[in-house]
C-alpha angles and dihedrals in degrees: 000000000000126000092259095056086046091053090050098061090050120095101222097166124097083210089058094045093051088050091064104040089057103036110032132078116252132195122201129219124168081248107049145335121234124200122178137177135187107255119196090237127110089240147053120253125197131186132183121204124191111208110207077248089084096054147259124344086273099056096041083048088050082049104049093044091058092047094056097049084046095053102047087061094048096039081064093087101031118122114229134261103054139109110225113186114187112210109208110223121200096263086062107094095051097055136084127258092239087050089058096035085055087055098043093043086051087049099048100055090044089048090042105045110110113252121237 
């Protein structure tokens, strides 16, 4: 996969990330919150945001790492078609990327189930 297909599965935009945040179900773990919302695209778009909660440059940067190792093992399954923003807590940074891969995979089928 080139740099321009990865930029186009990543939500950039604060619009697309309030959208989100407003629209979308969410689910919360000590580790990490996950919203997600159905797009009208042919792909799926993730984004991660660091709050100065969690702690220094060095520490958001740690997060966010881990979130994204995390994340291209559980997008694997994912069906198409949705936004999927992951919300770094404080207990983040400390944590290993299969701890977190373990959260966001449990997050995401219970996000993703069909409902009826």
């Amino acid at each position: 996969m080139d740099r321009l297909e990865k930029k186009k599965k990543r939500l950039t935009l604060n619009c697309e990330f309030k959208r989100a945040y407003y629209k979308g179900s969410y689910k919360a773990a000590p580790l990490l919150i996950t919203y997600v919302l159905k797009n009208r695209k042919s792909c799926t778009r993730y984004g991660i945001t660091t709050s100065k909660k969690v702690g220094n440059a060095v520490m958001r940067n740690r997060a966010r790492r881990v979130i994204r190792a995390a994340a291209r093992q559980a997008l694997e399954g994912v069906p198409k078609g949705y936004d999927i923003v992951f919300v770094a807590r404080a207990a983040t940074p400390a944590a290993k990327s299969q701890e977190i891969y373990a959260v966001m995979k449990k997050q995401l089928d219970k996000l993703l189930l069909p409902k009826g």
